[in-house]
C-alpha positions as CSV (number, residue, x, y, z in Angstrom):
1,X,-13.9,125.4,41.5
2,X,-11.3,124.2,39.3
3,X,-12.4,121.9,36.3
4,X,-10.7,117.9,36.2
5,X,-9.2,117.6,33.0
6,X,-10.5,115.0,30.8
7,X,-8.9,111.6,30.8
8,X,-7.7,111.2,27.7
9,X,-5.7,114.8,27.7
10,X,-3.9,113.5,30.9
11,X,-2.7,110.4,29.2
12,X,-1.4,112.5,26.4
13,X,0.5,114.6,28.5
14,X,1.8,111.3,30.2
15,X,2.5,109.5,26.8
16,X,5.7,110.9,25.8
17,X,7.5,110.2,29.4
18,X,6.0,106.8,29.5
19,X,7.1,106.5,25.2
20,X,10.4,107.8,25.5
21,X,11.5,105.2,28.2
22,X,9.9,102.3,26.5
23,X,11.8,103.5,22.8
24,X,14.9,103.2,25.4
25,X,14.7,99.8,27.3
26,X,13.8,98.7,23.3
27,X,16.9,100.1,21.8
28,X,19.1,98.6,24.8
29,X,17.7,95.4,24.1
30,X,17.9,95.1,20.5
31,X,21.7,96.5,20.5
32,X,22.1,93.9,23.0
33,X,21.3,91.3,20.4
34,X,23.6,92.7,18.1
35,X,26.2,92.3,20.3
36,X,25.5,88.8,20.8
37,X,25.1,88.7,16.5
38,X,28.8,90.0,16.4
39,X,29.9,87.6,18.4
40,X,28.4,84.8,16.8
41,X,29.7,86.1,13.5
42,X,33.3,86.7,14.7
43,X,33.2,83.2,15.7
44,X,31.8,82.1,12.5
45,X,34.9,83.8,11.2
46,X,37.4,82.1,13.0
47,X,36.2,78.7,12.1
48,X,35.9,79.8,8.2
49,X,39.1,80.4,8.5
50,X,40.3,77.2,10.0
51,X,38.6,75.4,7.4
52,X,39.7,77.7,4.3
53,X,43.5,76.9,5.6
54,X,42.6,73.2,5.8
55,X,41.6,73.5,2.0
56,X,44.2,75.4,0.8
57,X,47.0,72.8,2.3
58,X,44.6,70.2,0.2
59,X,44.4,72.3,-3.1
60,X,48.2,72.7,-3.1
61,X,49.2,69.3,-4.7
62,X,46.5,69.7,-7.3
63,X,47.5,72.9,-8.3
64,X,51.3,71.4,-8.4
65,X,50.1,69.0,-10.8
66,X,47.9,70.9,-12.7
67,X,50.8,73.3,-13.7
68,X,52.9,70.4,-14.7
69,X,50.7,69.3,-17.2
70,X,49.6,73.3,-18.1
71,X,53.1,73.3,-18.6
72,X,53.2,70.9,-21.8
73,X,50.7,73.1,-23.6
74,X,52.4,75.7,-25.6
75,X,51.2,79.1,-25.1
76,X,48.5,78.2,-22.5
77,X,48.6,80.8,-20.2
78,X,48.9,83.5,-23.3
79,X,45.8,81.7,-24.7
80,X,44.4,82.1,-21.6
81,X,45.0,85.6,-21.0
82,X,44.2,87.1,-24.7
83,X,40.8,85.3,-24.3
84,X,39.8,87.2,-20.8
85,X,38.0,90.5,-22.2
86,X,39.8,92.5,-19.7
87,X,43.3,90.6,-19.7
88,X,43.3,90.9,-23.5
89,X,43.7,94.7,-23.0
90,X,46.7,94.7,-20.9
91,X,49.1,92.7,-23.2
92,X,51.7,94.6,-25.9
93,X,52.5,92.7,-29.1
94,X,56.1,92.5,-27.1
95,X,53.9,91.4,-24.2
96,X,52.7,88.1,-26.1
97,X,56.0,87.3,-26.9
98,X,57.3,87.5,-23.8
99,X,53.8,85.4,-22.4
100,X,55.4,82.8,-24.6
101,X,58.1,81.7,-22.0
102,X,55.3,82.0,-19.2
103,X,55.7,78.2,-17.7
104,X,53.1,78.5,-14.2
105,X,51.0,81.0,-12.7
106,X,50.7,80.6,-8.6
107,X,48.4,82.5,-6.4
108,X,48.7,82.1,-2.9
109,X,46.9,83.2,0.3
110,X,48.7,84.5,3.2
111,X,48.2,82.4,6.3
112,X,45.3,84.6,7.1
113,X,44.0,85.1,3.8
114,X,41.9,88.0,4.7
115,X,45.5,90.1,4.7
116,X,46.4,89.3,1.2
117,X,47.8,87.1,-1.1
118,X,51.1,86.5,-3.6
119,X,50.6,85.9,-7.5
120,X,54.0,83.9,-8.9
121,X,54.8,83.9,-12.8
122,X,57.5,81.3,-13.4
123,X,59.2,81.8,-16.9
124,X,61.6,79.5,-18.6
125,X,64.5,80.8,-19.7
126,X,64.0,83.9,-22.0
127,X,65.6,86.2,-24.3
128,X,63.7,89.3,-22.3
129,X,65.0,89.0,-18.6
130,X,67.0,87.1,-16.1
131,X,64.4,86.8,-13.5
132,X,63.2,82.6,-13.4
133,X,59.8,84.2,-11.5
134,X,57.8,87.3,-10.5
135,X,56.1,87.7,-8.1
136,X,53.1,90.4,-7.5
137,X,52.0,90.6,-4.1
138,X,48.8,92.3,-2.5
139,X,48.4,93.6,1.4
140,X,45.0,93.8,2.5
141,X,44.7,95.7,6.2
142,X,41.1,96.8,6.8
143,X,40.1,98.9,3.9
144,X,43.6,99.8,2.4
145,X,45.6,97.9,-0.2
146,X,49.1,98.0,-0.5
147,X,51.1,96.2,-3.7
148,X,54.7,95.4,-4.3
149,X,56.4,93.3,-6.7
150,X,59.5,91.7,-8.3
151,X,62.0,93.9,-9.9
152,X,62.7,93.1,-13.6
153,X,66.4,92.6,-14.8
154,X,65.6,93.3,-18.2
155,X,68.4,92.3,-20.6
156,X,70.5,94.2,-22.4
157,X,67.9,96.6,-25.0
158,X,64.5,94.9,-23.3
159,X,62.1,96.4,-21.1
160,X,60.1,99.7,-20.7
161,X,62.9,102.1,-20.9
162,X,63.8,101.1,-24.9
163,X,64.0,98.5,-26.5
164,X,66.6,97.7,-29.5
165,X,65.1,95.7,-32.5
166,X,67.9,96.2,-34.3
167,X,71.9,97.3,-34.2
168,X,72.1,100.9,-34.1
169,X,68.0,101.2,-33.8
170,X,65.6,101.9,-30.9
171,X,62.0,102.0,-30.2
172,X,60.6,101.9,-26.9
173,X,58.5,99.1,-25.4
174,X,55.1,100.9,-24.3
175,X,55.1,102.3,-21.1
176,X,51.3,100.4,-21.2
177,X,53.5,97.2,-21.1
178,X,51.6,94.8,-18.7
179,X,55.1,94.0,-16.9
180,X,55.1,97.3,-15.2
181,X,52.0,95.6,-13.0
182,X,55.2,94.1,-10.9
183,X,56.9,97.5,-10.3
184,X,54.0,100.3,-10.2
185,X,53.5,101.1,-7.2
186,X,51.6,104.6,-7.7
187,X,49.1,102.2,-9.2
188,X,47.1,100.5,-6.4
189,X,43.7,100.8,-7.2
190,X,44.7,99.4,-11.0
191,X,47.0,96.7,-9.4
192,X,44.4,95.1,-6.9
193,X,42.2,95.1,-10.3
194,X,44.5,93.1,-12.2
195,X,45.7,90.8,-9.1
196,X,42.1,90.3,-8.4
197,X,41.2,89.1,-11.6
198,X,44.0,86.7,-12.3
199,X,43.0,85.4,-8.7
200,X,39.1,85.0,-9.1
201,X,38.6,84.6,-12.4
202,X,41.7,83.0,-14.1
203,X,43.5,80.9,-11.2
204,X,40.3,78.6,-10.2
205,X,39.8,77.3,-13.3
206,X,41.7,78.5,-16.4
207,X,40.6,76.1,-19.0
208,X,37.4,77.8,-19.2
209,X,38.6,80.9,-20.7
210,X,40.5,78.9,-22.7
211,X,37.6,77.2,-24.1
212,X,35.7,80.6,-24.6
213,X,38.3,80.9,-27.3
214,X,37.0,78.3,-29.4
215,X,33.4,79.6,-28.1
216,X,34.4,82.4,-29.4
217,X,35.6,81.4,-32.9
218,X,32.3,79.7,-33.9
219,X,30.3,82.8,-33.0
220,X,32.5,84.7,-35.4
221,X,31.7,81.8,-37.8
222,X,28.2,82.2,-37.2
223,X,28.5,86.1,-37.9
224,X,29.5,85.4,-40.8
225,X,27.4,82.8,-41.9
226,X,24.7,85.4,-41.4
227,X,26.3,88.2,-42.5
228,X,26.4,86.6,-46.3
229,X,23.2,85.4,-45.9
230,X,22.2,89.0,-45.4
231,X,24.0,90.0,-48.3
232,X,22.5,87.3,-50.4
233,X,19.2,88.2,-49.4
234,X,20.0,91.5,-50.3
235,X,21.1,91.3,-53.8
236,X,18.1,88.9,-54.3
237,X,15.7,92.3,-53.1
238,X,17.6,94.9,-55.6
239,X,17.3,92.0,-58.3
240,X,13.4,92.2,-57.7
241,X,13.1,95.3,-57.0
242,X,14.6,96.7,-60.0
């Protein structure tokens, strides 16, 4: 006579059957939710984006006034950029002077602004070039980034290839020069960089790096206030010590 297997040992061989379909049906469902997620969140998407381009058409007149009156502060956007810790970096003595005639900065989003956006510099007229603006302008299409730009028309002994100082003299204008941001295109990954920081951090709201300047003056004050005091307390110890 053949012994019944327990209970329990026929359940166990039954469990992993019974396991495996249940693991299945759960997975079916929950991917069926995430479906249903996407959806919700493409949507979401879409209106975003109706809104965002209702805002931009709104933020355009401000920003057309706001450059008019940036434009009757000398040096603004130079002060601006020399006080950004990264920005500071990129500009060449010959940089700064050229920042000088630098009249308006423009960033604009495409008409889908997930695909990219254009960065204008409008300069008065200048003893470096002939161009009245550049323009820097950044592709986004899924997860690659393309970047183009304006071509300089450097006048005669200006720009990266030499400059002339004087009659009969050259010296070249570093090749570091942060005007080759408009024509580098081998430089993506540093372009985007550059493009995304002038758009994020300088274009919302520029007066507050300009502010940090100031900011940043009276913390060098400071510094020095406790640097003597330092000093003073020093001498003070050798006078007692000795």
């Amino acid at each position: 006579m053949v012994a019944k297997k327990p209970r329990a040992a026929a359940a166990e061989e039954a469990d992993p059957i019974d396991h495996d379909d249940a693991l299945l049906i759960a997975i079916e469902k929950l991917q069926k939710i995430q479906d249903e997620l996407q959806k919700v969140n493409e949507d979401a998407n879409e209106e975003i984006l109706e809104i965002e381009q209702n805002y931009m058409e709104k933020r355009k007149p401000l920003y057309k006034r706001r450059n008019e009156i940036i434009s009757e502060i000398p040096e603004f956007w130079l002060s601006t950029f020399l006080n950004h810790p990264m920005l500071e970096n990129l500009l060449t003595e010959e940089d700064q002077k050229i920042f000088v005639y630098l009249d308006s900065i423009n960033v604009e989003d495409f008409a889908d602004p997930r695909k990219g956006y254009c960065i204008t510099f409008k300069f008065k007229a200048n003893p470096f070039f002939k161009n009245k603006k550049l323009i820097k302008t950044i592709k986004l299409d899924d997860r690659t980034v393309k970047s183009s730009g304006t071509t300089i028309h450097w006048k005669a002994g200006k720009g990266p290839a030499g400059l002339v100082s004087k009659k009969g003299s050259k010296r070249p204008l570093p090749s570091d020069s942060f005007f080759t941001w408009f024509s580098s295109p081998d430089k993506v990954e540093h372009d985007h960089l550059v493009a995304e920081i002038i758009k994020e951090e300088i274009w919302p709201n520029p007066i507050d790096h300009l502010n940090n300047l100031d900011d940043e003056d009276d913390y060098d004050y400071e510094d020095e206030d406790e640097d003597e005091d330092e000093d003073e307390g020093d001498d003070d110890g050798d006078g007692d010590g000795f």
